[in-house]
C-alpha atoms as a printed R data frame, in Angstrom:
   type eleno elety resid chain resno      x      y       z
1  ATOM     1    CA   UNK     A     1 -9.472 33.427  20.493
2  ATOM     2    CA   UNK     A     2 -6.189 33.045  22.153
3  ATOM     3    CA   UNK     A     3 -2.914 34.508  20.983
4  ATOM     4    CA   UNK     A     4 -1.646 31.183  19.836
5  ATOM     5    CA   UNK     A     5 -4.807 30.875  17.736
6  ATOM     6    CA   UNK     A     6 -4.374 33.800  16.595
7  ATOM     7    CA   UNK     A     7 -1.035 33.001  15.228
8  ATOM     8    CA   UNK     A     8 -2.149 29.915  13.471
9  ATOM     9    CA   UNK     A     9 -4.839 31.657  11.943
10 ATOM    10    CA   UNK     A    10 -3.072 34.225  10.512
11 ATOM    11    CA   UNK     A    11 -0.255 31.876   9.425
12 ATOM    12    CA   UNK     A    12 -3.046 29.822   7.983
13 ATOM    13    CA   UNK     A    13 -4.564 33.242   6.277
14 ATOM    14    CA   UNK     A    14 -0.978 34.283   4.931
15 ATOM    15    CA   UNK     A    15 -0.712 30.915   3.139
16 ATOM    16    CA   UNK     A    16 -3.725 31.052   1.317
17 ATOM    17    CA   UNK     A    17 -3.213 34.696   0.202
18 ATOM    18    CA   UNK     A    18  0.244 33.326  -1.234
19 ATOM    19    CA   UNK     A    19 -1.145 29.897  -2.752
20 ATOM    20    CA   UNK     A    20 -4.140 32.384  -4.318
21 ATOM    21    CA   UNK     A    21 -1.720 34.528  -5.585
22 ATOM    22    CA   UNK     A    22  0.463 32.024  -7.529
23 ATOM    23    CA   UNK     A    23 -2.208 30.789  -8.905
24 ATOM    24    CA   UNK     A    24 -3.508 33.759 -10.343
25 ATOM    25    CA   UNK     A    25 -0.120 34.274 -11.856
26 ATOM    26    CA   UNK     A    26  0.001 30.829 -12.927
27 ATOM    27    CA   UNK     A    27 -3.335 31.795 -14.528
28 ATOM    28    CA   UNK     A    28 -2.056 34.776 -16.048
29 ATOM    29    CA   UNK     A    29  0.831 33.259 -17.463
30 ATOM    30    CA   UNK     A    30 -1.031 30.430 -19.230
31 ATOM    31    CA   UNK     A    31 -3.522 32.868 -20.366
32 ATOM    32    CA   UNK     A    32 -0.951 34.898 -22.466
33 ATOM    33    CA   UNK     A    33  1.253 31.772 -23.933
34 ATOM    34    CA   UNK     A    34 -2.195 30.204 -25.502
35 ATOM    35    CA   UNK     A    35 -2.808 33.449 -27.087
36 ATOM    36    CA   UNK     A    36  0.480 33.474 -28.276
37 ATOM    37    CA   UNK     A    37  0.148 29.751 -29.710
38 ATOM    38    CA   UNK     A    38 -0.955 29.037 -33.264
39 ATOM    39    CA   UNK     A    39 -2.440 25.386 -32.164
40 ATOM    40    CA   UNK     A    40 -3.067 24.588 -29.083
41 ATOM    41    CA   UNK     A    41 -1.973 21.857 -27.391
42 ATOM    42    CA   UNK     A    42 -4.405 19.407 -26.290
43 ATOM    43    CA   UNK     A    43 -6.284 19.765 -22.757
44 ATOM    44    CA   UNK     A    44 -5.326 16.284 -21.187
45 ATOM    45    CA   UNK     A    45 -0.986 17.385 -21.992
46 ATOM    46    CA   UNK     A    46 -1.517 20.736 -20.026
47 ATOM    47    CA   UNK     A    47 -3.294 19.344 -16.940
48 ATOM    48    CA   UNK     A    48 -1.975 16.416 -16.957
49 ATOM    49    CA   UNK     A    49 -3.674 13.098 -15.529
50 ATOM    50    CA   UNK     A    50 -6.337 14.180 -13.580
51 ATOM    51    CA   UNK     A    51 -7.182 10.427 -12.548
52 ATOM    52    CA   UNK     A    52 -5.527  9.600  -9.474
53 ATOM    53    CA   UNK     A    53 -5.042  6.437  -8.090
54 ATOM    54    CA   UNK     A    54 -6.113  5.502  -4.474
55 ATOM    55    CA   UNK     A    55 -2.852  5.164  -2.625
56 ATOM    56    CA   UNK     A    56 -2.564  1.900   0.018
57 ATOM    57    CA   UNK     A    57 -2.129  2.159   3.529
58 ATOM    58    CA   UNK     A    58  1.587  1.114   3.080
59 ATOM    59    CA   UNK     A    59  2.239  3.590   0.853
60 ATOM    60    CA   UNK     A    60  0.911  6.011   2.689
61 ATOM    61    CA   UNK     A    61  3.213  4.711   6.015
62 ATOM    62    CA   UNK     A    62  5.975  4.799   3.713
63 ATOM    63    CA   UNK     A    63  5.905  8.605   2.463
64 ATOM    64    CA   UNK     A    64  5.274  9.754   6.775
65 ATOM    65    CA   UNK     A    65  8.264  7.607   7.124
66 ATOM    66    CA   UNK     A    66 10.126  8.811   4.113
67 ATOM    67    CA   UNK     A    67  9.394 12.656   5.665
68 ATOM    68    CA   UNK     A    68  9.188 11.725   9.373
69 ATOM    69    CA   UNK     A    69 11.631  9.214   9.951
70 ATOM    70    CA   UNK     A    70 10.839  6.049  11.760
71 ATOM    71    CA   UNK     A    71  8.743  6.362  14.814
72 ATOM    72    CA   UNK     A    72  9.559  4.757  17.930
73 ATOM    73    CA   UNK     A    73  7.431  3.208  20.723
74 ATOM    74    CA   UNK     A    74  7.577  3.916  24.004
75 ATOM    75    CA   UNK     A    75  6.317  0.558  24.740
């Protein structure tokens, strides 16, 4: 593996570790408000929709744009 590989690796490694770790919190913190609640709420109003719509090529062009800018040609 080369150093640059390396680096991208580990960068790659150090983001999981975080993303695990909120979520575990995120976990933790849900896990102690519903024993805290009297009702619970119902499942589909804490996950929210889990149905997502396929997005359209030009939607998908216009969020790269909306983050990227516009992309010129060389040609």
């Amino acid at each position: 593996m080369t150093p640059w590989q390396s680096l991208i690796a580990s960068k790659a490694m150090g983001k999981r570790l975080g993303d695990e770790a909120r979520q575990g919190m995120a976990h933790a913190w849900h896990t102690a408000a519903f024993t805290r609640a009297k009702k619970l709420p119902h499942l589909s109003r804490v996950i929210g929709d889990t149905e997502r719509k396929p997005k359209s090529a030009d939607d998908i062009v216009k969020a790269l744009q909306m983050k990227f800018g516009e992309v010129k040609s060389d040609g």
